[in-house]
C-alpha positions as CSV (number, residue, x, y, z in Angstrom):
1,X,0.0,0.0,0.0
2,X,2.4,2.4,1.0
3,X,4.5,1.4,-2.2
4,X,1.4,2.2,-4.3
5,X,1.0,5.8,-2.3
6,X,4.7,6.5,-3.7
7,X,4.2,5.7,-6.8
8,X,1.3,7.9,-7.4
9,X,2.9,10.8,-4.9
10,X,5.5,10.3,-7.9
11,X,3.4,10.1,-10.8
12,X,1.6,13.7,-9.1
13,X,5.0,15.0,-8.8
14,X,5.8,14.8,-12.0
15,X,3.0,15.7,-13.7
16,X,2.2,19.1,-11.7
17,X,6.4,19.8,-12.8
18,X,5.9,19.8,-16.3
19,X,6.6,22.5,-18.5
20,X,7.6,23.1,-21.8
21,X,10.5,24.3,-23.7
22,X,10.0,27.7,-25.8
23,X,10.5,26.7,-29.5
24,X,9.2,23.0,-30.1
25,X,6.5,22.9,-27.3
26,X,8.5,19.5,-25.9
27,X,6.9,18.5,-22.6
28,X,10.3,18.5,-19.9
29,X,10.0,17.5,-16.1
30,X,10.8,20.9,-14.4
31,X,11.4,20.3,-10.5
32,X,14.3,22.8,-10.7
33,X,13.8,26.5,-10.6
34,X,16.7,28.8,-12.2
35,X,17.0,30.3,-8.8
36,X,18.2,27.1,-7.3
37,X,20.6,25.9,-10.6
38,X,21.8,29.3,-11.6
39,X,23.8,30.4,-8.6
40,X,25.7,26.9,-8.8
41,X,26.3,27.3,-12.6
42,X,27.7,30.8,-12.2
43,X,29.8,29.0,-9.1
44,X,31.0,26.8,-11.3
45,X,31.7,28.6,-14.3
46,X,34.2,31.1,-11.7
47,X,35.8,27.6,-11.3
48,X,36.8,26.8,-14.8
49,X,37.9,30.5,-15.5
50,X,40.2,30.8,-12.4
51,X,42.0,27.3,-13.8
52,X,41.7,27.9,-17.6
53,X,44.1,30.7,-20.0
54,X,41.4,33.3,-21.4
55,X,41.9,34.5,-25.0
56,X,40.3,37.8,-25.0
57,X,42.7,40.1,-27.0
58,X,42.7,38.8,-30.2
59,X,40.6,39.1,-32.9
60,X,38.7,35.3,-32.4
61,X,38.2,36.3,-28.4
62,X,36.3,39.8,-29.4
63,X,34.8,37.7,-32.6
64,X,33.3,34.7,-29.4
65,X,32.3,37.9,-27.4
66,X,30.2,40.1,-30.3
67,X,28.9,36.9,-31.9
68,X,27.5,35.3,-28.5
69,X,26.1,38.9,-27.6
70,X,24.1,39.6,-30.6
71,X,22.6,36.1,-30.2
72,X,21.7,36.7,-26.5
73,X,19.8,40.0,-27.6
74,X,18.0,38.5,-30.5
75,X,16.8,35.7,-28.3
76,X,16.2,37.9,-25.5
77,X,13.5,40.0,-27.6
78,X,11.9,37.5,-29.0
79,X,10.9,35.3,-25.9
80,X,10.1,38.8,-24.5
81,X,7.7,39.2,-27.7
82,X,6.6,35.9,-27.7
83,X,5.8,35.8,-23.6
84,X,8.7,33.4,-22.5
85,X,10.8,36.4,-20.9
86,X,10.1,34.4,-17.5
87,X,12.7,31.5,-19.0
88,X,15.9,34.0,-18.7
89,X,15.0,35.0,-15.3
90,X,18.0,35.3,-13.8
91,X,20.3,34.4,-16.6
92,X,23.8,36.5,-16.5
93,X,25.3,36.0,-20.3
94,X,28.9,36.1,-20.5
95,X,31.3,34.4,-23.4
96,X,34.7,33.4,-23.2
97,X,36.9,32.0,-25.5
98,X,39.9,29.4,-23.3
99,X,43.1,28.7,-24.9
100,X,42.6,24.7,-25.0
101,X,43.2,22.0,-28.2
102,X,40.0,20.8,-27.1
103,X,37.6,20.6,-30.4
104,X,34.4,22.3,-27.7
105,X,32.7,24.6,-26.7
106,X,29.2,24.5,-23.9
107,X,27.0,26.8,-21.9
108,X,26.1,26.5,-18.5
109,X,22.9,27.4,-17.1
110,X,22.0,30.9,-17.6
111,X,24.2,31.9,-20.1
112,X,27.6,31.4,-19.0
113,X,29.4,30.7,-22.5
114,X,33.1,28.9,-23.0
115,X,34.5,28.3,-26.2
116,X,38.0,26.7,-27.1
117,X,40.5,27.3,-29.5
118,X,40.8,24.3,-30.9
119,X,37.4,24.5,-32.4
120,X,37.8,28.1,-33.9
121,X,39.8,26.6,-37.5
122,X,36.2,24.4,-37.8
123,X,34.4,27.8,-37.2
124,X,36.5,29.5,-39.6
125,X,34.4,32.4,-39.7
126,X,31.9,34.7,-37.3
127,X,29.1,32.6,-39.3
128,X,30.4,29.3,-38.0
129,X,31.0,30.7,-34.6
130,X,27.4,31.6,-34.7
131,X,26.5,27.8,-35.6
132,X,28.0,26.7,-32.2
133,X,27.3,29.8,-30.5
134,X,23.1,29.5,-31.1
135,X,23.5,25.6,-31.0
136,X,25.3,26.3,-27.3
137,X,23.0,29.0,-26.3
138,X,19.6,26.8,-27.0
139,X,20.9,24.3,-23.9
140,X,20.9,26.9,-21.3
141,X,17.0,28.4,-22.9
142,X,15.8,25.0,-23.2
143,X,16.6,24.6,-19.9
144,X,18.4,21.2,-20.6
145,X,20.3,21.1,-17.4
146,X,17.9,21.5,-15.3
147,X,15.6,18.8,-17.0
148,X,18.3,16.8,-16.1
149,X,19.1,17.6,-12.4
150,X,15.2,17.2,-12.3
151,X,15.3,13.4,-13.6
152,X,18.2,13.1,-11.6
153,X,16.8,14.2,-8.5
154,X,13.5,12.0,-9.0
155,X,15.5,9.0,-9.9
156,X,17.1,9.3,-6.4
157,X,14.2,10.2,-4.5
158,X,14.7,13.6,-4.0
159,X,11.6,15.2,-4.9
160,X,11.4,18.5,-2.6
161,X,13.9,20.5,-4.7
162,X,17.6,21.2,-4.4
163,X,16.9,23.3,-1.3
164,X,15.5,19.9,0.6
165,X,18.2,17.8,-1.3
166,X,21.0,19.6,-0.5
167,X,19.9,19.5,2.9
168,X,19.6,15.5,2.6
169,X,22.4,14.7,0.6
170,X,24.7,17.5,-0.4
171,X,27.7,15.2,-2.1
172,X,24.7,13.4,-4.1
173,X,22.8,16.6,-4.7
174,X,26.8,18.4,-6.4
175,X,27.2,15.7,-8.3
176,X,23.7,15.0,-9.6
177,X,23.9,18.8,-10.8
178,X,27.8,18.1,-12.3
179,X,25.7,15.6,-14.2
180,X,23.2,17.0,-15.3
181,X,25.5,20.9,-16.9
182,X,27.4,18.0,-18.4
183,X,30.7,18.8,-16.2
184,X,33.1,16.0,-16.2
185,X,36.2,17.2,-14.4
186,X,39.4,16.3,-16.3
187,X,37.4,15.0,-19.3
188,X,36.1,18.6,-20.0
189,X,32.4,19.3,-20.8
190,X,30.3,16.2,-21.4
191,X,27.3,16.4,-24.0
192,X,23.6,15.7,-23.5
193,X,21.2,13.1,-24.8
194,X,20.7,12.9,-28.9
195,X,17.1,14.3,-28.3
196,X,19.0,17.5,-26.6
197,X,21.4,17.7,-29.0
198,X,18.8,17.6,-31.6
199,X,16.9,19.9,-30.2
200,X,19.5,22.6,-29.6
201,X,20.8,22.0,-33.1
202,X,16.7,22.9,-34.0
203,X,16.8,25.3,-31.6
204,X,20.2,27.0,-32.4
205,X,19.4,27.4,-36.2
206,X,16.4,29.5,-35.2
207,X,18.9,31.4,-32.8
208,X,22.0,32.3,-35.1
209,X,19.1,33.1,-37.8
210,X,17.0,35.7,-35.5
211,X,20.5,37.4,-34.5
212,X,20.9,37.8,-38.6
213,X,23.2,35.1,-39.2
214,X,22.5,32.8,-42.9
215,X,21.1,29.5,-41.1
216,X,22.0,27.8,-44.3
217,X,25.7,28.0,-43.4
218,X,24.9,25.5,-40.1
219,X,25.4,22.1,-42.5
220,X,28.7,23.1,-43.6
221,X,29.9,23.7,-40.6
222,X,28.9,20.3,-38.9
223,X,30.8,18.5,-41.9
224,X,34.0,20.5,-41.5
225,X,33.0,19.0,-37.9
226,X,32.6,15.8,-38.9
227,X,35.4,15.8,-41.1
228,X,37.9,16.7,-38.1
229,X,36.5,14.3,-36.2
230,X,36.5,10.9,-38.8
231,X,38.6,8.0,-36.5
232,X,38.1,9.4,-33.3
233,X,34.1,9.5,-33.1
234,X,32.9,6.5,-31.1
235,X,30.0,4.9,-33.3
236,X,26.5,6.5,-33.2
237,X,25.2,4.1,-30.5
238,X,27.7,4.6,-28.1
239,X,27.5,8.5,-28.8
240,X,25.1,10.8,-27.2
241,X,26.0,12.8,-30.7
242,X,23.5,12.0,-33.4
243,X,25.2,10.9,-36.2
244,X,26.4,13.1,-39.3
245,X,23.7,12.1,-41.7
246,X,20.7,12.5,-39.5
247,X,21.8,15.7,-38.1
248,X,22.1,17.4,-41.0
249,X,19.4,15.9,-42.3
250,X,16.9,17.3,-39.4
251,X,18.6,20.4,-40.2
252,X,17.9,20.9,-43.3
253,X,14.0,19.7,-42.7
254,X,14.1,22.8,-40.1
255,X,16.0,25.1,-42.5
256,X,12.5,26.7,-44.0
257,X,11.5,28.0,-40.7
258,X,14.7,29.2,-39.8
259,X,15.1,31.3,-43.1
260,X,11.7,32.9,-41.9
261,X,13.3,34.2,-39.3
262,X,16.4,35.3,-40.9
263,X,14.9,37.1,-43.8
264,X,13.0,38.7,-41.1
265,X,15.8,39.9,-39.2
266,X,17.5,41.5,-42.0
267,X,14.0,43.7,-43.0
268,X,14.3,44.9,-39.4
């Protein structure tokens, strides 16, 4: 009986959390509030600053900078117009590019943007930036990491919030939130599922193209990608990367809507 109360104290849980991301109208478990995730993302960004070389006088540090700010303020006005401004409550956008051979770049709950050098020559222009840039950005407005911490925290019982769970189990509760920005210590930054990596890519396209950037450009980029990355890529089912094919694929299939947008943007 009591077993049967639980489940259905769950199943309530989880259905009174629901909410949905701005975009695609996805249904995400949502047990995590940005004023509970943020102030540990921006903790944790500090972190990886304090321990990393910034690049920021050089013409691909300013180019990181300018392109991840115009995308912020195109995305910013249009969840305002479109009623989501609640989303970004909170969010503190910053963008910095690390000196680092790593092929990467990731964003952090509310906005807290790192790119690496090593993946600037697959960039090789502001356009490309803005392909990883608006890909990046869509995480932290999907609210992807704290979907995650949400699952995580149901999956281990904790169900009153980071708050309660902190209070509980505060090496558990750190390293359910390490999980779920994708942090993995010496390994660098970690990537989500394929369905959030799909969805940012979705997401990301509509991003660069409301910031004025050609969308069309995003395909190209991901097979100078690819191409950099043929022999070391694990094979699609052992990656949380969807593969080549179908991500350019789903791309392409979103590319109509996206031009909307960017044609748009360049008659304002």
């Amino acid at each position: 009986m009591l077993k049967k109360i639980s489940i259905l104290l769950l199943i309530g849980v989880i259905t009174y959390s629901c909410a949905k991301v701005p975009f695609s109208g996805r249904n995400q478990l949502n047990l995590v509030s940005n004023g509970e995730i943020l102030p540990m993302s921006y903790d944790q960004y500090d972190e990886v600053l304090k321990s990393s070389k910034l690049v920021t006088n050089t013409a691909e540090g300013q180019m990181v900078a300018r392109v991840g700010k115009r995308i912020a303020s195109a995305v910013e006005k249009y969840m305002r117009e479109k009623g989501y401004e609640k989303e970004l409550e909170g969010f503190q956008w910053e963008f910095n590019l690390i000196e680092s051979e790593q092929v990467n770049a990731w964003c952090m709950p509310g906005g807290k943007v790192a790119f690496y050098t090593g993946i600037m020559p697959i960039c090789k222009d502001e356009a490309g930036v803005a392909v990883v840039m608006g890909h990046e950005v869509a995480h932290a407005v999907a609210s992807h990491a704290r979907e995650r911490m949400s699952n995580g925290l149901v999956l281990n019982g904790l169900l009153g919030g980071v708050q309660v769970a902190m209070g509980q189990n505060p090496t558990l509760t750190q390293g359910i939130f390490l999980q779920a920005i994708g942090y993995g210590g010496q390994l660098g930054m970690l990537k989500f599922s394929r369905r959030h990596e799909l969805e940012a890519d979705q997401l990301g396209l509509n991003f660069m193209a409301l910031a004025g950037y050609d969308p069309r450009v995003a395909p190209s980029f991901w097979e100078r990608m690819n191409a950099g990355a043929e022999g070391t890529r694990p094979p699609d089912f052992l990656s949380t990367h969807p593969g080549p094919d179908k991500r350019i694929q789903e791309l392409n299939k979103q590319m109509p809507e996206s031009m909307a947008y960017y044609e748009k943007s360049n008659k304002q």
